[in-house]
N, C-alpha and C positions, 0 to 999 in steps of 0.2 A: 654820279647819278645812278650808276649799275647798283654800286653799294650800296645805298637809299634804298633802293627798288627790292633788291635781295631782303633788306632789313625789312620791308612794308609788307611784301605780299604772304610773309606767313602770318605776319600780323593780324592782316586782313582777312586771309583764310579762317583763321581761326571765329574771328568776330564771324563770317558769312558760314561757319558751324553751328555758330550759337542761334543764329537766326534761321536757320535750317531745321533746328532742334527745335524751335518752338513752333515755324510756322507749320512743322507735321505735326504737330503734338505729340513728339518723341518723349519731350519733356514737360509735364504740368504744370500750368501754373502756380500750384501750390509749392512746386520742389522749386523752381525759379526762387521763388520767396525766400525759403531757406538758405538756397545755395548762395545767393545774396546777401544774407545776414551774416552766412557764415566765411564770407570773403569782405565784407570789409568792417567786421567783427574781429575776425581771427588769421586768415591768413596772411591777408596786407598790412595789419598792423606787425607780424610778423615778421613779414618781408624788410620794412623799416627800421625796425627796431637791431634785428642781425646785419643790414649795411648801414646803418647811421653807427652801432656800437662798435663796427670791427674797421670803419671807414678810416681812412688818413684824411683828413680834414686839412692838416698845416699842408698837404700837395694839392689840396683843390679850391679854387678861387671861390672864396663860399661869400664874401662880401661883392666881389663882381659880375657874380651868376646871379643872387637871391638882390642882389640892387636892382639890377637892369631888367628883373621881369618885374620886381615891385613897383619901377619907374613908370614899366612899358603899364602892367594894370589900373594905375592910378590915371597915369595917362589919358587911357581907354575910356573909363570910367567919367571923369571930370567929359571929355569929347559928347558920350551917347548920354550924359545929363544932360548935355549944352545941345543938344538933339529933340529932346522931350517936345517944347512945344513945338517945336516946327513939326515933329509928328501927330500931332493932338490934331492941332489947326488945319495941317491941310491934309491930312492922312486917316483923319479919326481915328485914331491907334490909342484906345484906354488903356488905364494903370495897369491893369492888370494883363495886358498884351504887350507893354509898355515893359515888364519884367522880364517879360519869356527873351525879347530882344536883348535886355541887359545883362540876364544870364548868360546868353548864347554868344554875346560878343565877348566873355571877362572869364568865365568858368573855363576850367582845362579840364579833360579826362587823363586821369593821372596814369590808367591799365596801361593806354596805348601808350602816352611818353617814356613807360616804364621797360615795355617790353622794346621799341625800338633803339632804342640808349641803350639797352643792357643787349641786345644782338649787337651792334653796328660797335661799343666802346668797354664790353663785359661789368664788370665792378664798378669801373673807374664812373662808365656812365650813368650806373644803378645811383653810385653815391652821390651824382652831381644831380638827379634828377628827385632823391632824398631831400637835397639841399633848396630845392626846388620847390618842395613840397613845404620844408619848413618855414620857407619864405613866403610860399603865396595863399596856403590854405587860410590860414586868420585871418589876412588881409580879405579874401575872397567870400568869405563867410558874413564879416563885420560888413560887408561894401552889400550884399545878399539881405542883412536882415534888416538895411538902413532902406533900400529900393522897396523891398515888399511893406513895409511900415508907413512910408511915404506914399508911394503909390498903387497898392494894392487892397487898402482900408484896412489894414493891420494893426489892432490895439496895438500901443506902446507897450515893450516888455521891460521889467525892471531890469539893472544891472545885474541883478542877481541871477536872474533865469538865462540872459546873455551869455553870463558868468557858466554857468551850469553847462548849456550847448557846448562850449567854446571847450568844456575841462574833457567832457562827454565824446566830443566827435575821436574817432577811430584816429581820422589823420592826425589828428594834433598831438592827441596823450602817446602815441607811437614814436613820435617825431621827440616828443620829451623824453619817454624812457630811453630812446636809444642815444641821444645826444648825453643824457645823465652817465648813462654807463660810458659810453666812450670818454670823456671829461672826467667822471669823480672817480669809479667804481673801476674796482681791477678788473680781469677778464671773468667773465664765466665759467662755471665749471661746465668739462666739456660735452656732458651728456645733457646740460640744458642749452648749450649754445647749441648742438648737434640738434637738436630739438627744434628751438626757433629756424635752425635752417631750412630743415626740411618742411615745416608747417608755411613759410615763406614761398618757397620752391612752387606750392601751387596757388600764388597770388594770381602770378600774371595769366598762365591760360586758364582761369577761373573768372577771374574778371573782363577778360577779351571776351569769353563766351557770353557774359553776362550784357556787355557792349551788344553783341550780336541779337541776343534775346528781345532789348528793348526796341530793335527798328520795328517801322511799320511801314512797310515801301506804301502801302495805301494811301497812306497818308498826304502823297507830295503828287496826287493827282494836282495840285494848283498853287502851288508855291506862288506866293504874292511881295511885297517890297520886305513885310520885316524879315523871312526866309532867307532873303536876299539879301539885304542892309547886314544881317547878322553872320551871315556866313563871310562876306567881306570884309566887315571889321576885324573877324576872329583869325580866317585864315590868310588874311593876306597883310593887312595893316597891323594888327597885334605881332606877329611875327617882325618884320619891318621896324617898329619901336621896340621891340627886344635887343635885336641886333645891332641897333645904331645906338643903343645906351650900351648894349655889354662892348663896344668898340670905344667907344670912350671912356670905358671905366680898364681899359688893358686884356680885357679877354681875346683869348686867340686860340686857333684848330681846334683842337675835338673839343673843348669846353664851351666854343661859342657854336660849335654845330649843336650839344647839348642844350644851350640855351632855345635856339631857334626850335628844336623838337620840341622842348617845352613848348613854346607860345603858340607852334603850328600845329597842334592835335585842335582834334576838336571837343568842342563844351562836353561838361558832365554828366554822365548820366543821374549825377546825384540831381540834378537838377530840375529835371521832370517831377521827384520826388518832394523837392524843395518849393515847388509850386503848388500842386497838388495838395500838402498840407500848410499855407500859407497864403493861399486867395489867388494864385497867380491864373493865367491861361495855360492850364496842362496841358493841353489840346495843342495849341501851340508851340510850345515848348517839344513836346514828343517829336513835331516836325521839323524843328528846326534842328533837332542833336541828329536825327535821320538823314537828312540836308547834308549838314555839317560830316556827316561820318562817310557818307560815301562820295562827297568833293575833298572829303581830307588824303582819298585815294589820291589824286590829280596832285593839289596843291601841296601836299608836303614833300615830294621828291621836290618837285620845283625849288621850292625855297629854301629846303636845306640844302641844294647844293649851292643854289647862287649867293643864300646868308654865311652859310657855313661853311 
């Protein structure tokens, strides 16, 4: 638990800089905008790409980490659909409030998984939390644009334009070129690998501050059941189904404490964004990643130590 806690609270710190930073107006809204483009544009793909290519892949269980959170999402998923009407009916909870819930209980924040794995297990936990990403971003995306389409009033989008997001997103094309070069391609030469390192190096307290930026403690003046229902599925049961599939798929120490980090952060801030331009309840949504980030304080020592 001490170890957790050491690993969490710089974490944390940093995110309660970012939201420091904006709620003085240290920092403009305008440079927010950028410094965000420019972290999961360029740095974080970065970061990916230099531990997925330099990774040992045959040392880490990359079929029993990215199964058991695919298991635990699909899981999740198939559960808060099986949910829907009971929400409608006696909750009056519309499609598009109906989203923010499903984001918030299935989406991961990749910043946090990334910087606590890489405190608490250095490389080893970078590449497994890589492994991670590979596994669940497409999945989490394709589950994202099936919810908003369904119950959000969302024209249908052809394959093609699906195709296009899917080639487009940061995480994915990252997660490709670094798996391509680690697999086909010899090393790098070392002034470009030297390169991607250092442009990596400022993913994670770019994007922590970024995490920090988005809170609106305002906001959870009245936190109501989907607040609640989402932060419980996300941080306590999604975690819970991680762990009990990566236990029956052979995973064990720091690769299933790994796993649990994955599933116990909280939802992504891409999310707000993914609503916001897609009909969802942004409003919503905003409060629920706020929710979720400051009980991810509490509930992630917890569970990683008793999962993991």
């Amino acid at each position: 638990m001490s170890a957790v806690l050491a690993s969490l609270i710089p974490t944390f710190l940093i995110i309660a800089t970012g939201w420091l930073c904006r709620a003085t107006g240290f920092v403009g809204e305008q440079q927010w905008a950028g410094m965000e483009r420019v972290t999961y544009v360029i740095f974080f793909p970065a970061l990916i790409i230099d531990t997925l290519s330099r990774a040992d892949l045959s040392s880490v269980p990359v079929l029993g980490v990215g199964g058991a959170l695919v298991g635990a999402i699909l899981a999740m998923a198939v559960l808060v659909l099986a949910l829907r009407p009971l929400l409608e009916r006696h909750f009056a909870i519309d499609g598009p409030s109906f989203t923010s819930i499903f984001q918030g209980a299935t989406r991961w924040n990749t910043f946090v998984g990334l910087a606590v794995a890489g405190i608490l297990f250095g490389q080893r936990g970078i590449a497994l939390i890589a492994v991670a990403i590979a596994a669940m971003v497409p999945l989490l995306n394709l589950l994202a644009f099936y919810v908003f389409i369904r119950f959000a009033g969302q024209p249908r989008r052809s394959p093609v334009d699906i195709l296009r997001s899917f080639v487009t997103n940061p995480f994915i094309w990252s997660c490709a070129v670094g798996l391509a070069l680690n697999l086909l391609a010899p090393p790098l030469p070392k002034p470009m690998a030297a390169y991607i390192e250092v442009m990596g190096r400022a993913a994670l307290a770019a994007g922590l501050l970024i995490v920090g930026a988005g809170l609106d403690i305002r906001r959870l003046a009245r936190p109501g059941l989907p607040h609640a229902l989402s932060a419980g599925l996300k941080l306590v049961l999604l975690p819970v189904m991680a762990g009990t599939l990566a236990g029956f798929m052979g995973v064990t120490g720091s690769d299933m404490t790994v796993t649990i980090i994955a599933a116990s952060v909280p939802s992504a801030s891409a999310a707000y964004v993914l609503a916001r331009q897609m009909g969802g309840n942004a409003g919503l949504m905003a409060e629920i990643l706020t929710l979720q980030t400051l009980l991810a304080l509490l509930s992630m020592p917890v569970l990683i130590s008793l999962l993991g």
